[in-house]
N, C-alpha and C positions, 0 to 999 in steps of 0.2 A: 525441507523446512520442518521446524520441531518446536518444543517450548522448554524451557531452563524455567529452573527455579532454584535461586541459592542464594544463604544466608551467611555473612561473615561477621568475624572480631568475637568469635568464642571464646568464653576461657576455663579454665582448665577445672574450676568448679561446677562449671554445667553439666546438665545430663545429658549428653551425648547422643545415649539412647532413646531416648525420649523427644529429643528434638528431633533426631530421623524419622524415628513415628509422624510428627506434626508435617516435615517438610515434604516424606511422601505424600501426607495424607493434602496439603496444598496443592501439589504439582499436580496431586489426579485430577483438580480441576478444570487444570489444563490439556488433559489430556486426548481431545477430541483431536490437538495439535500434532501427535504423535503417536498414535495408535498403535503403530509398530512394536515399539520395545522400549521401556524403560532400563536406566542404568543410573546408580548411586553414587556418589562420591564422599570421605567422610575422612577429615584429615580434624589435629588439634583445632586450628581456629576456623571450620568454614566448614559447610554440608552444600552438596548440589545434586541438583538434581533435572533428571532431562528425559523428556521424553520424544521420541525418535520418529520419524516420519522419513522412511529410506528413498532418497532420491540418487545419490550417488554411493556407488559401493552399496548395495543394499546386504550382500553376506557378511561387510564385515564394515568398518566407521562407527559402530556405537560409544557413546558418549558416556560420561565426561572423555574427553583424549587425553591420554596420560602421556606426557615423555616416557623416552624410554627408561632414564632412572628415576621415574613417578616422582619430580618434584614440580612439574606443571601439569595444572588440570585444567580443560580446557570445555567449558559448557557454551556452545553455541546454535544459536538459531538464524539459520541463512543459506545461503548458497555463496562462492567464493568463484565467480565465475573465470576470471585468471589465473588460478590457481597453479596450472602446469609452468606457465610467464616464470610467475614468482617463484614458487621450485628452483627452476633452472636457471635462476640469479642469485639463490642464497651462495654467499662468501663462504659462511661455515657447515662443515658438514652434518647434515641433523640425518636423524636413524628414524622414519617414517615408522609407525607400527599400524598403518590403514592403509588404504586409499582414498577416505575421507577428502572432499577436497577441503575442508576445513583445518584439518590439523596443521597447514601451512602458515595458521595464524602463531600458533608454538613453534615454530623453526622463526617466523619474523621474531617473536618478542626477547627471544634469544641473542639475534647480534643488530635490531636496530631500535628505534625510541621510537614508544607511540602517535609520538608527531607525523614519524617519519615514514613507519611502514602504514597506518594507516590511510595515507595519502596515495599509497601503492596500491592498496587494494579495489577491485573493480567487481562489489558485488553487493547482494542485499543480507544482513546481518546487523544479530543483536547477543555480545557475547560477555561472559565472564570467564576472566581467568586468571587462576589460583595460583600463585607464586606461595607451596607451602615451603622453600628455605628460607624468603623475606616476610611469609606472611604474610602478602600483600595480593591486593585482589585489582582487579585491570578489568574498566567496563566499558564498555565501545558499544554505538549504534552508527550504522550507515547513513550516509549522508543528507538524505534526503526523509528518512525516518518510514521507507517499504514496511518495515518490518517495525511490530510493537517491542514497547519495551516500560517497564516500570519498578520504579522503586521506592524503597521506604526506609524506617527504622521500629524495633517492635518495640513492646514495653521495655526491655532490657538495654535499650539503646542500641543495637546490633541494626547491621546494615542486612537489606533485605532487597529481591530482586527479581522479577520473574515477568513472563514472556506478557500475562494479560493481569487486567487489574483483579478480574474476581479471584487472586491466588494472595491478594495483597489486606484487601480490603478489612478484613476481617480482624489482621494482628499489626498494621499499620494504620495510625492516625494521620500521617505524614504524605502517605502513598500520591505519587507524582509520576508523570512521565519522565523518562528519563529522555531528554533533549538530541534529535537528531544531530550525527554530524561532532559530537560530543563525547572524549572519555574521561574517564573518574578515577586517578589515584587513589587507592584507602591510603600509603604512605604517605604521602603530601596532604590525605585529602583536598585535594582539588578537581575542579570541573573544569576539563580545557575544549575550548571548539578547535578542532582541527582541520573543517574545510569550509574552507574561506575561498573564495572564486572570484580572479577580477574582473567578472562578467557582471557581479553585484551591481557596480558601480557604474550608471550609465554613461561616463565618461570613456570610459574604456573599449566600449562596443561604437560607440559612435563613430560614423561615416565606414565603418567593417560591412564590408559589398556581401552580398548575399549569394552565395556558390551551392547552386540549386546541386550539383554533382555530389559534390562533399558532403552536403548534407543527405542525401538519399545514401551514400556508399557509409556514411554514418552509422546509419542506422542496419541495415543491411548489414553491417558485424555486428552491432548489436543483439538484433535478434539472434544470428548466428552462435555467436555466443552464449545466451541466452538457455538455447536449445541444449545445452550439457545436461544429459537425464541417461540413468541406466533404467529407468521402467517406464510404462505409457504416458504419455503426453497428447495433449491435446491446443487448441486456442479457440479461447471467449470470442462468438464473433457476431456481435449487434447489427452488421448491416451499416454501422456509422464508418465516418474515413478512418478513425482509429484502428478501431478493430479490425479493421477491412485489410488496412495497411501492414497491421502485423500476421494476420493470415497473409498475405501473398507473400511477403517476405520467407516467412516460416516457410510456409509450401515449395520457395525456391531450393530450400537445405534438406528440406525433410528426408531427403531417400537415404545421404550418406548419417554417419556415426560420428558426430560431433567431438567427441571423449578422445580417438585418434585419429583426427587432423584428417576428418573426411574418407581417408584410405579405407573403409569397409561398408557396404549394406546397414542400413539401420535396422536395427531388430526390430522397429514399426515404424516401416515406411511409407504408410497411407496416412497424410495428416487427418485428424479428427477434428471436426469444429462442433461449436456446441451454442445454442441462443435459447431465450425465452419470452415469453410474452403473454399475456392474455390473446383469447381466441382474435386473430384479424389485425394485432396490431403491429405497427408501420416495422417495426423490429425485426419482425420474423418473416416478414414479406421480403424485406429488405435482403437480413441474413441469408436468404434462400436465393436470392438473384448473386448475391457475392460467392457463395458457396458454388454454384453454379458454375460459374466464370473461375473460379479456381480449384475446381476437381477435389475440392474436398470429403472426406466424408460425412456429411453433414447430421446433426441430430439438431431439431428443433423442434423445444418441447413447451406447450401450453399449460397455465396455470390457474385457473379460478380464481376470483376476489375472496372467494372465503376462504381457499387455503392459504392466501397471503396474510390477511387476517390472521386464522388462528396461528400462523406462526411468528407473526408481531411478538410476541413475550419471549420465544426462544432468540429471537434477532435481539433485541435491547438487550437479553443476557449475554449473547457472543460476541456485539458490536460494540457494547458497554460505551453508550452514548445515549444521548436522548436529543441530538442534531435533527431537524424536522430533514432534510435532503437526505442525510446519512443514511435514517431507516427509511425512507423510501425505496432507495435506490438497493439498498441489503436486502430487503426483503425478498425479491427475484431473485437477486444473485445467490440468495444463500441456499433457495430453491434448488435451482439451478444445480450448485455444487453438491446437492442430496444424490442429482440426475446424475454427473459427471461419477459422483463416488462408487454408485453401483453399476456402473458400467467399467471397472475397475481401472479408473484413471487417476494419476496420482501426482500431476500438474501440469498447470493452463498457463498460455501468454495472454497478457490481456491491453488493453489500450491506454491504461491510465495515464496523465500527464503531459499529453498531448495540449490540451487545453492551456497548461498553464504556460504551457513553452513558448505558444503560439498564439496566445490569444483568442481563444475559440470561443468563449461565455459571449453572449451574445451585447450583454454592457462593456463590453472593448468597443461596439461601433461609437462609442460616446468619445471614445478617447481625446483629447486634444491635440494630443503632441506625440512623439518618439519618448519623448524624454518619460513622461509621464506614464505612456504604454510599457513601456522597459519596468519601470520600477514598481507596476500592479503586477505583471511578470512575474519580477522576484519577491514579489508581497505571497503571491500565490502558490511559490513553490514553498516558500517557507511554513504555507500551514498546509500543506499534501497531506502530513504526517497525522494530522488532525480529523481529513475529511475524505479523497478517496484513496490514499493507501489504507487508513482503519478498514474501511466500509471494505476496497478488494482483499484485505488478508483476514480479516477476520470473517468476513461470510464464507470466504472455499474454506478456511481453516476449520471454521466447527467441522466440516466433515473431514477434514485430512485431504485437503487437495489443497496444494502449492501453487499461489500465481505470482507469476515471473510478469516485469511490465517493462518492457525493449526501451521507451520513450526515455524514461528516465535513468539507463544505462551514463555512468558518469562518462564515460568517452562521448557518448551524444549527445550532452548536454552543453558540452563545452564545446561545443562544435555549434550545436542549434540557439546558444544564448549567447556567445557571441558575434552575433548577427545584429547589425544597427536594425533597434525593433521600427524604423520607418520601412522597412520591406514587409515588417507583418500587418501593419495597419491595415483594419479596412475603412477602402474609403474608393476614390476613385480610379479608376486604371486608364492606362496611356491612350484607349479610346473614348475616354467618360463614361464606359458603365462603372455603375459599383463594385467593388471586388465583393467576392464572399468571404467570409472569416478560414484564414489559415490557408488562403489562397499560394502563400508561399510552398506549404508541404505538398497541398495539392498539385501544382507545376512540377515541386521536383519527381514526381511519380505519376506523370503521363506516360497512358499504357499501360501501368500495373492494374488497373480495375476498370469495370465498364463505366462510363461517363456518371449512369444515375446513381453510381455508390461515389465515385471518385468526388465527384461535386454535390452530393446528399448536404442538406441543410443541416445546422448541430441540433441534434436533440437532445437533450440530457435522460441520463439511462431510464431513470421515474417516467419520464414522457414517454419515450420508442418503446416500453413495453404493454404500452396501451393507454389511452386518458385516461379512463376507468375506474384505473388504479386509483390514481391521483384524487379523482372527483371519487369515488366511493371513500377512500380514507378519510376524508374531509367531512362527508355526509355522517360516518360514523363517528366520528371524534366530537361531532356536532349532537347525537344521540346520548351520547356517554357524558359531557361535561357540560354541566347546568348551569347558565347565567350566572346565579347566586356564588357557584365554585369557582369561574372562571373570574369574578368579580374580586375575588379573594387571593388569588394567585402569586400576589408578590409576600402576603404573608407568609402564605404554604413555604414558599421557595425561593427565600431571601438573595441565592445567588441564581443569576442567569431566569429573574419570573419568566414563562413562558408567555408570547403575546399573544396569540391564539388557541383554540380549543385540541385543535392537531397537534401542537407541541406540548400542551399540555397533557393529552392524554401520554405520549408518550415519557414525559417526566415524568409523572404515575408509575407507570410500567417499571422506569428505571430507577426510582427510587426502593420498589420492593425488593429489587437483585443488587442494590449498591446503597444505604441508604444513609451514609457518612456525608460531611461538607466534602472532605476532600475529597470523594469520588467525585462529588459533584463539580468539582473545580476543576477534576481533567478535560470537561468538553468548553472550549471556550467559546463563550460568547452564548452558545446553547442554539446556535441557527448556520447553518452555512449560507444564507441566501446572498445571493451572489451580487446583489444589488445594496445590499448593506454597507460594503464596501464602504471607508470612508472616502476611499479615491474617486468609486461609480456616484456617490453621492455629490462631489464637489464636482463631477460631470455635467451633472442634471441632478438637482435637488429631486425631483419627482419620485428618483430613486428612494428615497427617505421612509415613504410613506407607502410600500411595497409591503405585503406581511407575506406575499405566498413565492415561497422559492423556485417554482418550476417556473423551467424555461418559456413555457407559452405565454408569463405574466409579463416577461421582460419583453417592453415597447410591442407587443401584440405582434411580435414578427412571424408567429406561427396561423393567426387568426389571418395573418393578409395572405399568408402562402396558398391559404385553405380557399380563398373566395378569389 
């Protein structure tokens, strides 16, 4: 994974040189993304730029990818995980000059329509690409929106583009995400959504039986897949059933070489897992019983409140949010990723998306109906892009570590969402106990983990890395913002006021590193709490008047477990 930055619709009276200047001098900001190596592009109408983080082919795939008669350039950030599939069904014959598994997006644009090969493809990616014989520039983000992506126009009116918003911010007024799942004509200019799933629509999943098989063998290629890396890897492993789930999966492939078709030794065939936590907390207790049980090589490393603290300012500049959950939950992870980097690993699998697939937030037990669990489902998967795909790529990325997430692999989503959502409901089960939440995942992987990980309660990440956290951030945000200021707050911050002292300090923070409306307008809503929901609210109004988004606030299910 890497970061792009590229500006199109130049013309012929521009400074050329001068705009290379500016576009390196943006992209360096991104460069935490791509450590590796930089590489330029610079054609009549368009500059790019990319910075490189080697995961596949690391001797050779640098970027932009040119055809072979250099009239497509090809700047992208992702991984293309079918990559060899797609190869070996192009019609026409295309002349590879990598091994990139990306450059197969330039043989697709070649003999099929954006509609169509994008719907082929089975990976996480955020790309531009340069048609300099039409002129015309071609912008695509992955489905689900793993990977960032944003865009603008400068003062010249020029279309502008790049992997995070602090590259944007500065010479765009305009600066937006660019919409998951979505690509951009400059010829037509238009914005077309290309994956549409009739899973959306709970008409369609309904009375669909629940194939506990199917869905474990699912996912089980998924991660498989996943696992395509020519340098170290590793997987995030909290101790929760997510993470838990994608370590032992992993752990089953890990020994062969994924790249060809299992037939050799993997050149690091001891998986490595990796957690964090303050001293004692349930995370790293946890992480180490799981790790245990599947022979991992475990590193689990503890972190102070004050070093989470002082690195508050660097998180709001990498995470580029001021979501009270978001930096919570970054602030470890990005820790973390500092641990993972100098122990020279250069990308994680991690759990994300679990939750939304299956209903794991602990205001699912509210739910009413199927009907209505299906469609917080798909309410949820739609803002990922917003809340933990930001938070997982942008906290490993400041340091240059790649995280890959199995859950959300498009083959297993379409597998795990078309499932009539009455099988994930919790509620009662065919002996009258309660189920527990994602009860469904947890039966299809009996036997893969010891019972106290396999059926472990949901924590959300801010919690399992200690209370502490949580209650110290709180106590300090309580220190720093004065009645009098927080009294004021909707003046301050006309969009998205902060309701609390905790979210307000963090708007602070993120107004010094982004300090435009329209930065401000990339984080919506300005809170993830999960009880906000207008859906968990028409559940139980109670939810309404909820200001703290950790999980222990919702219905006190963690205060009962405790006593």
């Amino acid at each position: 994974m890497c970061s792009i930055f590229g500006i199109f619709g130049l013309q012929d009276d521009d400074d050329h040189s001068a705009l290379r200047r500016t576009c390196v001098d943006l992209s360096r900001r991104q460069r935490h993304r791509g450590p590796d190596w930089s590489g330029v592009y610079v054609d009549a109408g368009a500059i790019m730029v990319h910075e490189r983080l080697s995961i596949v082919d690391p001797a050779g795939g640098a970027q932009p990818l040119l055809s072979e008669d250099s009239n497509l350039a090809l700047a992208v950030n992702g991984e293309i995980y079918n990559h060899l599939e797609l190869k070996a069904e192009l019609i026409q014959p295309y002349a590879f000059q990598t091994g990139s598994d990306c450059e197969v997006i330039n043989a697709l644009y070649r003999e099929d329509t954006p509609a169509s090969f994008l719907n082929r493809i089975n990976g996480i990616f955020a790309f531009a690409l340069w048609d300099s014989r039409r002129q015309r520039v071609l912008i695509a983000r992955d489905p689900i929106g793993v990977v960032p992506l944003y865009w603008g126009h400068d003062k010249d009116g020029r279309l502008v583009v790049a992997s995070e918003l602090k590259a944007l911010v500065d010479i765009c007024a305009d600066a937006a995400q660019f919409p998951p799942g979505h690509w951009y004509d400059s010829g037509t200019d238009t914005l077309t959504r290309y994956y549409v799933r009739p899973w959306r629509d709970y008409k369609s999943v309904e009375n669909v039986a629940a194939d506990r098989v199917a869905l474990r063998e699912a996912f089980e290629r998924a991660v498989h897949r996943q696992l395509m890396t020519d340098v170290p890897y590793g997987v995030l492993l909290s101790g929760g059933l997510d993470s838990s789930l994608v370590a032992a999966v992993a752990a089953r492939y890990a020994r062969r070489r994924i790249e060809d078709g299992d037939r050799s030794e993997a050149w690091w065939p001891r998986l490595h897992s990796f957690a964090i936590g303050l001293k004692g907390s349930p995370d790293l207790a946890a992480a180490a019983i799981a790790a245990a049980a599947l022979d991992t090589v475990h590193h689990g490393f503890e972190y102070t409140f004050e070093e989470g603290l002082d690195a508050l300012p660097d998180v709001i500049r990498h995470v580029e949010t001021y979501d009270v959950t978001t930096i919570r939950a970054s602030t470890p992870m990005f820790l973390l990723a500092r641990r993972i980097k100098a122990m020279g690993v250069k990308m994680v699998l991690s759990g994300e998306g679990s939750d939304e697939i299956f209903g794991g937030y602990l205001y699912f037990h509210k739910a009413p109906n199927a009907r209505e669990f299906h469609e917080e489902l798909v309410r949820k998967l739609d803002a990922l892009n917003n809340y933990d795909c930001l938070r997982a790529n942008k906290s490993m990325m400041a340091w240059g570590v790649e995280p890959r997430v199995p859950f959300l692999d498009r083959e297993f989503l379409d597998v795990a969402m078309r499932i009539d959502a009455k099988h994930k409901m919790i509620g009662q089960g065919a002996d009258g106990a309660r189920r527990i939440e994602k009860a469904l995942l947890r039966e299809a992987f009996e036997g893969y983990l010891p019972d106290s990980i396999l059926w472990r309660q949901k924590e959300q990440f801010s919690d399992g890395v200690g209370y502490g956290w949580i209650d110290g951030l709180k106590a300090h945000a309580e220190a720093q913002v004065s009645d009098r200021v927080m009294a004021a707050a909707d003046k301050r911050f006309g969009h998205n006021p902060p309701q609390t002292k905790e979210a307000y300090y963090y708007r602070h923070l993120f107004q010094l590193f982004f300090p435009t409306q329209a930065a401000a307008e990339t984080v919506p809503g300005g809170k993830s709490i999960a009880c906000s929901s207008p859906a968990a609210i028409a559940w139980d109004a109670s939810f309404a008047a909820m200001a703290d988004p950790s999980g222990r606030a919702v219905m006190g299910v963690h205060q009962q477990a405790l006593t």
